[in-house]
N, C-alpha and C positions, 0 to 999 in steps of 0.2 A: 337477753343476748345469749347466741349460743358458744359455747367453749368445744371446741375439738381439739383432738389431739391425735399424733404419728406414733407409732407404739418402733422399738427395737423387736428382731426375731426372736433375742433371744438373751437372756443374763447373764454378767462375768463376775468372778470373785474380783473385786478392784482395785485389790491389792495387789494382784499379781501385775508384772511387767505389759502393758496394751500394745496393740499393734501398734507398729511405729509407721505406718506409712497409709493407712486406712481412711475413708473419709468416712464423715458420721454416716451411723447408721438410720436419723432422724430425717424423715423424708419431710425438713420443713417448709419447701414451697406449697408442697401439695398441701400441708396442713394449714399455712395459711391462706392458701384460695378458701378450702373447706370456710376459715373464719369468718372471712370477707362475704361469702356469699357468691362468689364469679371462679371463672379461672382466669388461671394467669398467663398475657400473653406469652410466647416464646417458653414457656416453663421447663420444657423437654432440654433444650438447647442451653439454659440454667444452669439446668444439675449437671449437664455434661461438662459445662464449664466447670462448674464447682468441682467436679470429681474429678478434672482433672488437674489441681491444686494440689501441692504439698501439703496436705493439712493431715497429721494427726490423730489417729480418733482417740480422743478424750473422754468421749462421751460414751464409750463402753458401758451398759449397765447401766444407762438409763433409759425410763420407759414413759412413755407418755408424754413426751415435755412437747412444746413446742418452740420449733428453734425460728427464732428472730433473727440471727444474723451469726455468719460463720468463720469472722475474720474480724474481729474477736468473737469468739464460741460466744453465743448470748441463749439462754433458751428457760422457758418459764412456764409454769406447771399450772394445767387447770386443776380449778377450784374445788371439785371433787377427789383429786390426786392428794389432798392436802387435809382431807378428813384423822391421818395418825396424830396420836398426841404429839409422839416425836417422829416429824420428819425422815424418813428412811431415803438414803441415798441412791436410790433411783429415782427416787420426786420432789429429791430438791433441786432446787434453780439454779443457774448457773450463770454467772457473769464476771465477767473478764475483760482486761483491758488492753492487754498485750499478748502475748503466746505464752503458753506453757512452758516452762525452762524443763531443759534434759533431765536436770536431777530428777524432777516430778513426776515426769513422765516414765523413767527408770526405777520410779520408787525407794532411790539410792541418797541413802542421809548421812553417807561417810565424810565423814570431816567439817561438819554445816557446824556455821557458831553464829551466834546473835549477839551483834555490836549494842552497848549501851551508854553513849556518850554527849560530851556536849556540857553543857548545865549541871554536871553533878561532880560530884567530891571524889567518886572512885569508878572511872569508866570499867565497864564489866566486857569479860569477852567467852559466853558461857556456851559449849557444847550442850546437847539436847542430853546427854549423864548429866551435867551440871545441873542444869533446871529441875530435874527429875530428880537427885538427892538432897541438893542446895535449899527445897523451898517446899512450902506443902501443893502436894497433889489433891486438887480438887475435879470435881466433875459435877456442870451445873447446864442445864436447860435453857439456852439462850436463840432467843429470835434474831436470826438476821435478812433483812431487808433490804431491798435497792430504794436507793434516795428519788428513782423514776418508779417504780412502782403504780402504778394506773395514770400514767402520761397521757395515754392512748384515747382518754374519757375529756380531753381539755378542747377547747373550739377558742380561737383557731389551732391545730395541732401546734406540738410541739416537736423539736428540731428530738433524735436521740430514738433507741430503742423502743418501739412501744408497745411496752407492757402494760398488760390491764389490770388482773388481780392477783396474778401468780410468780412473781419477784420475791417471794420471803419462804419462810422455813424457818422452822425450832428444833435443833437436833441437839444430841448431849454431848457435849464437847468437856474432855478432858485435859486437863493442863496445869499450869501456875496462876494466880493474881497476878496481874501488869502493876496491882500496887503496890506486893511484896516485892520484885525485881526491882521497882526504880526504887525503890527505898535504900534497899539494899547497894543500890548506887550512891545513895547519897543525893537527892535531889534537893539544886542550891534556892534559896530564895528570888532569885534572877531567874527559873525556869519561867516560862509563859506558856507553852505550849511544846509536842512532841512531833515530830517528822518522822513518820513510818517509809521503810525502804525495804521491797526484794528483789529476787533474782531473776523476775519475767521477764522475757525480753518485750521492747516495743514494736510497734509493730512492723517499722519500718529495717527494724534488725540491726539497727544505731544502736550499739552497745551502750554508746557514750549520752544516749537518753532513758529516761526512765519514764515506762511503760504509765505508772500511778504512784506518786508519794504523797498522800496526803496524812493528818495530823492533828490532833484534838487538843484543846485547853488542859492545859496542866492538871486542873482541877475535878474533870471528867478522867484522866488515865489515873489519877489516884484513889478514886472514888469505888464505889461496889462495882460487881457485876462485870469488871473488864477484864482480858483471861489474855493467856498465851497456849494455847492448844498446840497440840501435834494428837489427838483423838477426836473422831467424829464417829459418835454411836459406837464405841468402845471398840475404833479400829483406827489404825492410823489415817488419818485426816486422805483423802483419795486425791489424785493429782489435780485433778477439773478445779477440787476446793482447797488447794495452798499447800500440799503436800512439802517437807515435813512441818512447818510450822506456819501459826498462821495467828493475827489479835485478834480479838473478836473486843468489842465498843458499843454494847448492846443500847438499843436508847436512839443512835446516831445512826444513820445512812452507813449502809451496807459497807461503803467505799473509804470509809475508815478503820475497818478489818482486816487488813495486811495482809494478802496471801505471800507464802512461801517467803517470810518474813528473815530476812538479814540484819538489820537496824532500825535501832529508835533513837532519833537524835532530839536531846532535852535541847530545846532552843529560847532564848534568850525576848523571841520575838514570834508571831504570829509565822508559821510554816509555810515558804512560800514555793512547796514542791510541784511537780506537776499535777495538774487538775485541781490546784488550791485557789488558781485565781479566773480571770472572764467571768465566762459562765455556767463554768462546770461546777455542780452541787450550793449553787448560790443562789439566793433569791431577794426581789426586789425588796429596800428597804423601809419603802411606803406602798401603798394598795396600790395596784395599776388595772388602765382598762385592758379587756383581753386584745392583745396584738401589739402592744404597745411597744417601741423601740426602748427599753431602758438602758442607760447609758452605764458602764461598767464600774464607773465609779457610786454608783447608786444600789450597786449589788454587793448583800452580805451573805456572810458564810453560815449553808445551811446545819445547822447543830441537831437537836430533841425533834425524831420523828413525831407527826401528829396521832392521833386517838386512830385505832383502824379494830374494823371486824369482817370476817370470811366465814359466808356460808359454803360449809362442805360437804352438807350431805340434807336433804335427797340431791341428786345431780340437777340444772336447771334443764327444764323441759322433762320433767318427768311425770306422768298419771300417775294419778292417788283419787284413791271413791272419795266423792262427795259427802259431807255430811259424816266423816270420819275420820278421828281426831290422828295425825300422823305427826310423829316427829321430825325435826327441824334442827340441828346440830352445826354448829362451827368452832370458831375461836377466834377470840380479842387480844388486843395488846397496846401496849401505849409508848412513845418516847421515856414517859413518865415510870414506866414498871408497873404503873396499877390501874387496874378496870374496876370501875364501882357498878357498871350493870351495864347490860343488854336486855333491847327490847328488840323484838319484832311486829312487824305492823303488815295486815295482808289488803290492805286498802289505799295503799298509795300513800300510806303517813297518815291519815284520818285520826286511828285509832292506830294502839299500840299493847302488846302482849308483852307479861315481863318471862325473861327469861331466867329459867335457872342458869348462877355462873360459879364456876369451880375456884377455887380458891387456886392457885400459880404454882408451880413444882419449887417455885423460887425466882425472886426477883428476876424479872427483863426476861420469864417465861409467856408465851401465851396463856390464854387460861381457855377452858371450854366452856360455852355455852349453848342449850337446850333444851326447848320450847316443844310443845305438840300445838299443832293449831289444825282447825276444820274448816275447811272449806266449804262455803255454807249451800251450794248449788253447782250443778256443774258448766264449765267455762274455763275461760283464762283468767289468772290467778299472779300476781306479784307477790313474792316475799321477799320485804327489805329487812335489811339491819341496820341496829344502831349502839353503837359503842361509848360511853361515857365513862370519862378517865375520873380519876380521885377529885380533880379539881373542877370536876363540874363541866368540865370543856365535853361536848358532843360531837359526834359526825354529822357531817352536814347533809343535805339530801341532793345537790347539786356540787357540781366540782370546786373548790375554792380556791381562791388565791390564784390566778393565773398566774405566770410567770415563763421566761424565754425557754426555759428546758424543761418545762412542764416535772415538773419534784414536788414531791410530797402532796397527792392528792389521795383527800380520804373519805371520798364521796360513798355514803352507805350503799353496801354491796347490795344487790338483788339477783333473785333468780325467780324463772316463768315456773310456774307447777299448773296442770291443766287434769283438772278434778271430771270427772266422769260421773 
C-alpha cells in the first residue's frame, strides 16, 4: 500500500504566537487523491471553499502529515515520518475534537489553574507555579495513540476519521504524576473513576457543550505512567497538542489525554462526559459479524490499547539489490507497556525472522526493533510485522474484531520493497 504525503513550505518556531487567520498549509485533498489512487472530483472548488473558512492555522510547522479532515484539524503521519525514537513535532499527528481555544493559540497561560474535585478530601485549585514546585518534575517517553488508528483497513469501513498507520507518536513529555496530584487531594474510597475537562471549544461554538470529556478508572489514573505535561520535547506543549497543559494515560486511547486541561473530577460513578457513551471509543461486548448493527446497550468502554508494530524504514515501495542483506527498522508498543519480540516475515507469514528489540526508555515507551533481511531474487517483495506483548498476545495478520467505529485495529503492518 502506498503512503503519500503534502509537505508545508516551510518551518516555524511553534512557540511563537501563529497566524490567526491562515488556513493550513497542508494541501490535504491533493494528498489524499495521491492515496486513493484517482482524483478527486470538484477538488479545486474544495480548497476554495475550505480557504475560505475561518479556520486558524494550527498546523504551522508541520510537515508531511496528511490531513484527513479540517473542522476538526485531523491529520496523520506516514510510516516513514515516524522512524525518530522520539517523535519531533512536525511528524506527530494531530487530532482534535473541537477548536483550538485562544489561550493556545496565543500561547498565553496567564492565570490557567487545574480544578481537582469531586471524590476527594481536599479539592485542589493549582496554577501551573503550583504543580511545578508543589510535586516532582518528571520527564518520561510516552506513546500516544488514537483509539481509530488503522480504521481505514476494516471491510465494511467504518463510520470516523480514517487513519491507516499514522495516528500515534512517542514524544518526551515533561510534567507531574496524575498519581502524586490526586493523592495529594486526597482520593476518597467512593472514587470510581476521573472526568477530564478543557477549554476547547465545540464545534458548534455552544460554550455551554463540551467539545470531549472523557475519563479513566480510578485505578489506571493512579497507577504508573500517567503524567500532567505542559512540555513536549523539552518545549512547552504547542497549541495543535493542549497547550498549556495536557494528561497524557499512556496504555489507553489517545482520547483520554486531555488537551488543554482544566479539570479532573473524581467521580463517584463511571464518567458520563461527552464521547463516554453510543459509540464513541466503545466496542462490542461479544464478537460480532463485520456490519453488524449492535445495539448501544451491548457496547463497552474501550480501556488497554492492543499489541501494535510500525515499520519505518526503508520507506514502502523502495529498491534494494537482490540477494543483499538490508536492514528493516520500526517500533512496538503495547496497551500492556511491554513487547517481548518482533519478527518479520518476507513470505506472506510463511516463515519469520527474529528481530532484534530494544529495551523501552521507560514504561508505556515504544521500543525499537531491527532486522536485515535478503531478498532472495529480484521481484516484489512483502515485509510484515509482528509484535508480541509480555503476555503472549500477538498481532494478528488480518484486521480483528470489527466493530461500528472501527477502534483498535492492530493488523501487522507491511510494506512493498521491490529487489532488483
Amino acid at each position: 500500500m502506498s503512503e503519500m504525503m503534502s509537505h508545508n513550505a516551510e518551518k516555524v518556531d511553534t512557540t511563537e504566537k501563529p497566524a490567526r487567520r491562515a488556513f493550513l498549509k497542508s494541501t490535504g485533498l491533493t494528498a489524499v487523491g495521491a492515496f486513493v489512487g484517482m482524483n478527486i472530483p470538484f477538488k479545486d472548488n474544495l480548497m476554495a471553499m475550505a480557504q475560505g473558512m475561518d479556520v486558524p492555522d494550527i498546523m504551522a510547522g508541520k510537515d508531511g502529515l496528511i490531513l484527513l479532515n479540517d473542522r476538526p484539524v485531523n491529520a496523520e503521519t506516514p510510516a516513514h515520518l515516524l522512524d525518530d525514537d522520539v517523535t519531533p513535532y512536525e511528524h506527530f499527528f494531530v487530532r482534535n475534537n473541537g477548536l483550538v481555544p485562544d489561550t493556545a493559540l496565543d500561547m498565553n497561560a496567564e492565570g490557567w489553574t487545574l480544578t481537582i474535585d469531586g471524590e476527594v478530601e481536599t479539592p485542589l485549585e493549582l496554577t501551573l507555579e503550583d504543580l511545578k514546585e508543589k510535586f516532582e518534575v518528571i520527564t518520561r517517553r510516552l506513546v500516544v495513540e488514537c483509539g481509530g488508528n488503522g480504521r481505514a483497513f476494516y471491510t465494511p469501513g467504518a463510520s470516523g476519521n480514517q487513519w491507516t498507520t499514522g495516528a500515534v507518536g512517542c514524544a518526551d513529555w515533561t510534567g507531574v504524576r496524575l498519581g502524586d496530584v490526586l493523592k495529594a487531594a486526597g482520593v476518597k474510597d467512593s472514587a470510581v473513576y476521573t472526568g477530564h475537562y478543557g477549554n476547547d471549544l465545540h464545534l458548534s461554538g455552544d460554550e455551554e457543550k463540551q467539545a470531549i470529556s472523557r475519563g479513566v478508572p480510578i485505578e489506571k489514573a493512579m497507577a504508573e505512567g500517567g503524567m500532567i505535561a505542559w512540555e513536549m520535547n523539552g518545549k512547552p506543549i504547542p497549541a495543535v497538542h493542549g497547550f498549556p497543559l495536557r494528561l497524557l494515560n499512556p496504555g489507553y486511547p489517545g482520547s483520554t489525554s486531555q488537551k488543554y486541561l482544566t479539570r479532573i473530577w473524581v467521580r463517584d460513578q463511571v464518567h458520563d462526559g461527552a464521547k463516554m457513551g453510543g459509540y464513541s471509543y466503545r466496542l462490542p461486548a461479544y464478537p460480532v459479524a463485520p456490519g453488524t448493527e449492535v445495539p448501544e446497550e451491548d457496547m463497552e468502554i474501550m480501556t488497554e490499547m492492543p499489541v501494535k508494530s510500525l515499520i519505518t524504514f526503508p520507506q514502502t515501495g523502495t529498491q534494494t539489490p537482490a540477494g543483499e542483506a538490508s536492514e528493516v527498522r520500526g517500533h512496538a508498543w503495547a496497551g500492556s507497556g511491554d513487547i517481548a519480540s518482533v519478527d518479520l516475515s518476507i513470505d506472506f507469514g510463511q516463515t519469520w525472522i527474529p528481530a532484534k528489540l530494544d529495551p523501552p526508555k521507560n514504561k508505556f515507551a515504544w521500543q525499537r526493533f531491527r532486522a536485515d533481511v535478503t531478498l532472495p531474487e529480484a521481484g516484489y517483495y512483502e515485509v510484515w510485522a509482528r509484535a508480541t506483548d509480555m503476555n503472549g498476545v500477538a498481532q494478528p495478520p488480518v484486521s480483528p474484531g470489527w466493530n461500528p467505529r472501527g477502534y483498535g485495529n492492530n493488523i501487522q503492518h507491511r510494506i512493498a520493497l521491490i529487489a532488483t
